[in-house]
N, C-alpha and C positions, 0 to 999 in steps of 0.2 A: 505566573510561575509555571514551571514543567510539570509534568504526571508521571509519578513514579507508578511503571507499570509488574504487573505480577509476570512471574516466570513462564505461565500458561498462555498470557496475553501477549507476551515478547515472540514467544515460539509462532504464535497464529500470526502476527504482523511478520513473519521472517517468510511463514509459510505463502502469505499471501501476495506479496512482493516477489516468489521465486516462482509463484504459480503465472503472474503478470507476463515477469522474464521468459517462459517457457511460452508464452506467448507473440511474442514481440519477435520485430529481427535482432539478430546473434548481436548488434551492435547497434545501440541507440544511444541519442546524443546526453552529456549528463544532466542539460535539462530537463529535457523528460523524465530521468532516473529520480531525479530531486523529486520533482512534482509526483511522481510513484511514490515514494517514501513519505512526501507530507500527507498527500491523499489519506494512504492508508495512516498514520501518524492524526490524522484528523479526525477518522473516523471510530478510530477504537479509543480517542478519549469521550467520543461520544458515549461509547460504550459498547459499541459494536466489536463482538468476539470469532465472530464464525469467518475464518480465510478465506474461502470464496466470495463471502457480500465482499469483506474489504477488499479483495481482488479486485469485483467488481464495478467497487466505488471509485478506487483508483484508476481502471481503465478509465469509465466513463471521465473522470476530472479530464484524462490525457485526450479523449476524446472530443471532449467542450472545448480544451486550448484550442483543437486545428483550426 
């Protein structure tokens, strides 16, 4: 089943995901994109809340692919 997440936690995974983008070049392929959003989507069901770690869980995921 899915995790319905709280309105605080939707905002920190939006944050974290744009802070990723703000890093990245202007146009990456949408697999990457995907794998960003599961990343972070994986990490705050952990229960990790703070936008930065999940930024930086998500780079590192994109990072492991290469």
């Amino acid at each position: 089943g899915g995790h319905a997440f709280t309105p605080e936690t939707i905002a920190a995974m939006s944050t974290a995901l744009d802070l990723c983008l703000d890093e990245l070049p202007f146009r990456i392929p949408s697999d990457a994109l995907k794998l960003l959003s599961t990343s972070i989507l994986d990490a705050a069901s952990r229960g990790e809340r703070a936008p930065d770690r999940l930024r930086l869980h998500a780079l590192n995921a994109l990072k492991a692919r290469q």
